[in-house]
C-alpha positions in Angstrom: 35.1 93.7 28.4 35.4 97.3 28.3 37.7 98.2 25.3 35.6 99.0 22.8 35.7 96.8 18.9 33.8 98.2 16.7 32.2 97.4 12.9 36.2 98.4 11.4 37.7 95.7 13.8 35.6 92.8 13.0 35.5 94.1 8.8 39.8 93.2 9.3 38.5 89.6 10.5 36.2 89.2 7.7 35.8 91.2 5.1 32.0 91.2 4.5 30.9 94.5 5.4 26.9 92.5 6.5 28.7 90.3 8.9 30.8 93.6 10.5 27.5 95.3 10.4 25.8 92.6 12.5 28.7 91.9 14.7 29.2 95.5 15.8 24.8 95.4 16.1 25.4 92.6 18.1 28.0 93.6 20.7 29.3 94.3 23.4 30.4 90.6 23.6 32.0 89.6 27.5 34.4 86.8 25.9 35.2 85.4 23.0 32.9 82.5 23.4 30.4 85.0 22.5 31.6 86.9 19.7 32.3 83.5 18.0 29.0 82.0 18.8 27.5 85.4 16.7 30.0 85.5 14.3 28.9 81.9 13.5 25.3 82.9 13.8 26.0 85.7 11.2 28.2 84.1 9.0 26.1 81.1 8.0 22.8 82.6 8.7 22.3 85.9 7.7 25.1 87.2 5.6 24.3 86.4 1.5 25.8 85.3 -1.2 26.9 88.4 -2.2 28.5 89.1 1.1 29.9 85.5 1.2 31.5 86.8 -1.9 32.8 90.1 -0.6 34.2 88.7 2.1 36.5 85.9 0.0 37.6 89.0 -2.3 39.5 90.5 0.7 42.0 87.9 0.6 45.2 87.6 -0.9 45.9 84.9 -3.4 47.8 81.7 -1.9 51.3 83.0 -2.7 51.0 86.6 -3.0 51.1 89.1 -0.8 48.2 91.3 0.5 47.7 94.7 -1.3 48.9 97.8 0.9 45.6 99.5 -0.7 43.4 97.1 1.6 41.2 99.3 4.2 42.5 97.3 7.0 45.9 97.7 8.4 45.1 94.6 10.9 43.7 92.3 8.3 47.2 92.8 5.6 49.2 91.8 8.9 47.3 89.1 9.7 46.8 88.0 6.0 50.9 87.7 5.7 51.3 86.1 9.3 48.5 83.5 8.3 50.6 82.9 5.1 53.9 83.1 6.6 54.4 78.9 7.2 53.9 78.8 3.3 55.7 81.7 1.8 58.4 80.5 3.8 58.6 77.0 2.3 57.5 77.3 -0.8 60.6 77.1 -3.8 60.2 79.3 -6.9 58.8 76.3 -8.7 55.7 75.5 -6.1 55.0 80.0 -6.1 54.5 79.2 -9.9 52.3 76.1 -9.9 50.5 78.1 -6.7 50.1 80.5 -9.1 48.7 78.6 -12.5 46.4 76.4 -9.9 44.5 79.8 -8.4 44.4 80.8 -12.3 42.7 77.1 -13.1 40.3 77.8 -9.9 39.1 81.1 -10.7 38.1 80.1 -13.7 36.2 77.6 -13.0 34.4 78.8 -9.9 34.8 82.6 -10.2 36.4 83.3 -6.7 39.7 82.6 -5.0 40.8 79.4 -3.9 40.2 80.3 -0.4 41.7 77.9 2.9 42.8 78.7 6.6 46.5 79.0 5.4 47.9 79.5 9.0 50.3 76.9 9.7 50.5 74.8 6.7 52.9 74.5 4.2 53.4 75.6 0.6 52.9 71.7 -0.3 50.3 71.2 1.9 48.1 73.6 0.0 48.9 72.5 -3.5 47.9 68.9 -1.9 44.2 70.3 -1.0 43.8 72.6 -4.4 45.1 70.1 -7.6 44.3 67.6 -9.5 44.3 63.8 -8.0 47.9 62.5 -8.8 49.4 58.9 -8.9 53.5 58.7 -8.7 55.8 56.0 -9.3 59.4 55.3 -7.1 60.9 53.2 -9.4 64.1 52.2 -7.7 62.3 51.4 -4.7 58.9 50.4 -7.0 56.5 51.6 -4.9 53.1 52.9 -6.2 53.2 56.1 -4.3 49.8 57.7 -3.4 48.7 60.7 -1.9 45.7 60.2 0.2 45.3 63.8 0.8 43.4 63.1 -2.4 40.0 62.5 -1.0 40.1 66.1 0.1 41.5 67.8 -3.7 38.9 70.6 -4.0 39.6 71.6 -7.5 37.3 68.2 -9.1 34.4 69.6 -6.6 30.9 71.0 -8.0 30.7 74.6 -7.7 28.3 74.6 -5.3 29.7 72.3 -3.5 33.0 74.3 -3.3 31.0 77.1 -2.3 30.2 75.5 1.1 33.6 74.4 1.7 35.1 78.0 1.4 32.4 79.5 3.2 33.0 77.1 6.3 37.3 78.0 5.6 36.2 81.6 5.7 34.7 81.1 9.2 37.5 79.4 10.4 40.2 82.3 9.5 37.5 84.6 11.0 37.9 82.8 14.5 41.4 82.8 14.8 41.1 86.8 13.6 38.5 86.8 16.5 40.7 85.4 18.8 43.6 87.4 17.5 41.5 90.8 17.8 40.5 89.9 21.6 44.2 89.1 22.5 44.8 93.0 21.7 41.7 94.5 23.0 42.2 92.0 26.6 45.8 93.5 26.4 45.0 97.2 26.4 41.9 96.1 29.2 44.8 94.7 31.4 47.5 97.5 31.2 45.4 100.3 31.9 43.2 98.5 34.3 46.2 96.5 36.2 49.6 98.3 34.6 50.9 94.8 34.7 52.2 93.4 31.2 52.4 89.8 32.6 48.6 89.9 33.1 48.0 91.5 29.9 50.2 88.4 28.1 48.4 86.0 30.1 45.1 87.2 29.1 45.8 86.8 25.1 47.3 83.8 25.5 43.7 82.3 27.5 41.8 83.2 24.5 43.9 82.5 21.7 44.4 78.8 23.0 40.5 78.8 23.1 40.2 79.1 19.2 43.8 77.0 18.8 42.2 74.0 17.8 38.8 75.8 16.3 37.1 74.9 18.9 35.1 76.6 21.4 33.5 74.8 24.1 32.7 76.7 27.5 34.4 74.8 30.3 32.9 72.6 32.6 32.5 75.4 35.5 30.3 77.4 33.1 27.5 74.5 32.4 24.7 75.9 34.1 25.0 79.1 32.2 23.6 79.3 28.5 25.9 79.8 25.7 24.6 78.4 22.3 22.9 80.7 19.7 21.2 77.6 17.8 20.4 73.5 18.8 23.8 71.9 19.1 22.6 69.7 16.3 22.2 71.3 13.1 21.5 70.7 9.1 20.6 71.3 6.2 20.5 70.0 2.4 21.9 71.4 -1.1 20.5 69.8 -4.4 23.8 69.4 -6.2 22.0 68.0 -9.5 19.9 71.0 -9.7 22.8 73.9 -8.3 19.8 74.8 -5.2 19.2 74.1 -1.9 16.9 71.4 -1.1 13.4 72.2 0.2 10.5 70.4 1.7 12.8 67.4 3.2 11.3 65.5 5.6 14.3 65.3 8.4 14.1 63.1 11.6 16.8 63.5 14.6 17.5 60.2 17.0 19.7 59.1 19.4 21.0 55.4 19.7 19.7 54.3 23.6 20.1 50.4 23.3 22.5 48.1 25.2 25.5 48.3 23.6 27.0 51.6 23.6 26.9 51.8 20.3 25.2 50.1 17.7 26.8 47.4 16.0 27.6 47.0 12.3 24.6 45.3 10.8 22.0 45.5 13.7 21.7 49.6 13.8 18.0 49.2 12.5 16.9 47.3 15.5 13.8 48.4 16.7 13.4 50.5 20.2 16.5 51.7 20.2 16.3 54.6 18.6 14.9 57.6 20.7 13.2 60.5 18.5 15.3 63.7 19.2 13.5 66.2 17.1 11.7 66.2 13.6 11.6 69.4 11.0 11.1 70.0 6.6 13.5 71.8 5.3 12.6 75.5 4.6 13.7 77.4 0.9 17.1 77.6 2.1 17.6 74.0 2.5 17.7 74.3 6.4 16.0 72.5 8.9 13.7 73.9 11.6 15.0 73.1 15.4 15.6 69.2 15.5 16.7 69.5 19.4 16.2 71.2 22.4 18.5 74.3 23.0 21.1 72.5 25.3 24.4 73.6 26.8 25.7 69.8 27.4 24.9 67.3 24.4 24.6 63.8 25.8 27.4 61.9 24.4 26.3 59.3 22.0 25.3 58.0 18.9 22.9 59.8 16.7 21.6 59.5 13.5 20.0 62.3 10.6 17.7 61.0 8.5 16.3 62.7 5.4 13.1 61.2 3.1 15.3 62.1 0.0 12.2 59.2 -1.7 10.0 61.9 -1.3 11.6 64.5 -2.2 13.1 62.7 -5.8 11.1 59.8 -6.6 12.8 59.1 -9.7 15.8 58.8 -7.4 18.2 55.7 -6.2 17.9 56.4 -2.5 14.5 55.8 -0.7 15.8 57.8 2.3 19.4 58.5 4.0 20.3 58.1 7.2 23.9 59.5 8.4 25.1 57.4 11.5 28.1 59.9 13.5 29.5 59.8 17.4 29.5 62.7 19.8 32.4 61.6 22.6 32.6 63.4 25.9 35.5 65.8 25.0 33.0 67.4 22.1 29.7 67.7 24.2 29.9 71.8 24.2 30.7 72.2 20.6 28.3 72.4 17.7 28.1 69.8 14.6 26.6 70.6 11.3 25.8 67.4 9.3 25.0 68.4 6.1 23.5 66.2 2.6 24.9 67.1 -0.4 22.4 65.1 -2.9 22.0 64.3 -6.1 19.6 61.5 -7.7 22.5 59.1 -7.7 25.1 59.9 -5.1 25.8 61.3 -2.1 27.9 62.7 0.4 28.4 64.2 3.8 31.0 65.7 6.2 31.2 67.3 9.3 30.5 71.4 9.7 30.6 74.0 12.3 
């Protein structure tokens, strides 16, 4: 790719000035596979908490439009395009309550309520930002219940929001990414081709690439290697204490008995299993390499576990193990299975 992005163009798709730094440090990237591969890399990897920070400050509020003072001309017309689907259904009423609900959230966690707006409606993002609520039809009396509640962010620990907006961060980044090479591939095409039909063809490969947020090479490109980090990644965050978790035993394995998968009660039979890869935690709360540096993951089952007995022996949970599937379709893409812990409880949920 010989037009030329540089540290301003990837600051407008995210506004840590670390992550631009690296990026541009980083470069020339071919394709977009590349660049999103790094900008992964960087993002959760070697950009802070400060520039984690910096980079949520330079949105706009939900609801409100992006000041004309930002440095980047590219990242206020993407900020209002990425907000368009819910400026233009939100009524006067939901632009208030948007409004008292980002007050509520800065409050509590000191930054933005910050989520990969494009597309979704004003509803849609009241749903993921308030406050668990039961309704009740009465003429029809049905108990009506909104199971986007699971997903309400505003109940969450800080820390654990913390993650979560990171990981919305990077998502708006790759659609910025894919955005940015659309108009850099266009300008490649006319002056290489003088065809504007190539040039439109061009953006439109790469955006479709990042349309779904994900960004598997294809099948032709297997024997070449694309991934940055082991396809299979995690790492732990103490959420009793507000830290990561360090010193965690962690074991990889996949599931290699009869039945394609194992079945409900019998997934502790013994021989099964197959040892992937074994690592401790480091200060950050990440694992060393559990896996080998693959292109193709064999689909599969595989399970994480993590010695949490060790690690809090006071604790209820001797060790946890987190069962997921890989299907054929999501072989080239990359899954972070974090631990949120505590002594008591739990969770999990599936990263990039």
């Amino acid at each position: 790719m010989n037009s030329k992005i540089d540290e301003k163009d990837f600051l407008a798709c995210c506004g840590s000035k670390k992550f631009a730094e690296e990026m541009a440090s980083s470069g020339p990237f071919a394709n977009l596979d590349q660049a999103v591969d790094a900008a992964r890399d960087i993002w959760f990897n070697k950009v802070d908490v400060n520039g984690w920070l910096e980079a949520f400050a330079a949105h706009p509020r939900i609801g409100q439009n992006p000041s004309a003072k930002h440095p980047s001309d590219a990242s206020v017309q993407w900020s209002k395009g990425e907000q368009s689907t819910a400026m233009q259904t939100a009524s006067d009423s939901s632009l208030q309550e948007l409004s008292e609900w980002n007050d509520r959230y800065w409050k509590k966690f000191g930054f933005i309520f910050l989520i990969c707006a494009s597309g979704r409606t004003a509803s849609e993002i009241l749903a993921e930002l308030k406050l668990p609520k039961v309704e009740f039809e009465v003429d029809n009396l049905v108990l009506m219940l909104n199971y986007a509640v699971l997903q309400r962010r505003y109940p969450n620990r800080p820390i654990v929001e913390f993650e979560i907006a990171a990981h919305e961060q990077m998502k708006v980044t790759e659609l910025r990414l894919a955005k940015l090479f659309s108009t850099k591939m266009k300008d490649v095409s006319i002056s290489s081709e003088n065809t504007e039909t190539a040039a439109k063809k061009a953006g439109e490969d790469r955006v479709s690439i990042i349309g779904a947020h994900l960004t598997a090479p294809s099948e032709s490109s297997a024997g070449k290697t694309h991934r940055t980090r082991p396809p299979i990644t995690t790492h732990v965050l103490d959420i009793a204490r507000g830290s990561p978790a360090a010193g965690i035993e962690v074991r990889l394995e996949m599931w290699k008995g009869n039945q394609p998968r194992p079945l409900f009660g019998e997934e502790d039979v013994s021989g099964c299993w197959v040892l992937e890869g074994s690592s401790i935690t480091d200060k950050d709360g990440r694992s060393g390499q559990l896996m080998s540096m693959i292109d193709a993951l064999n689909p599969g089952v595989y399970k994480i576990s993590f010695n949490t007995g060790k690690y809090c022996p006071s604790g209820f949970f001797p060790y946890v193990s987190i069962l997921f599937e890989i299907r054929e379709s999501q072989k080239w893409e990359h899954f972070h299975v974090p631990l949120l812990l505590s002594p008591f409880s739990f969770s999990t949920y599936r990263g990039s």
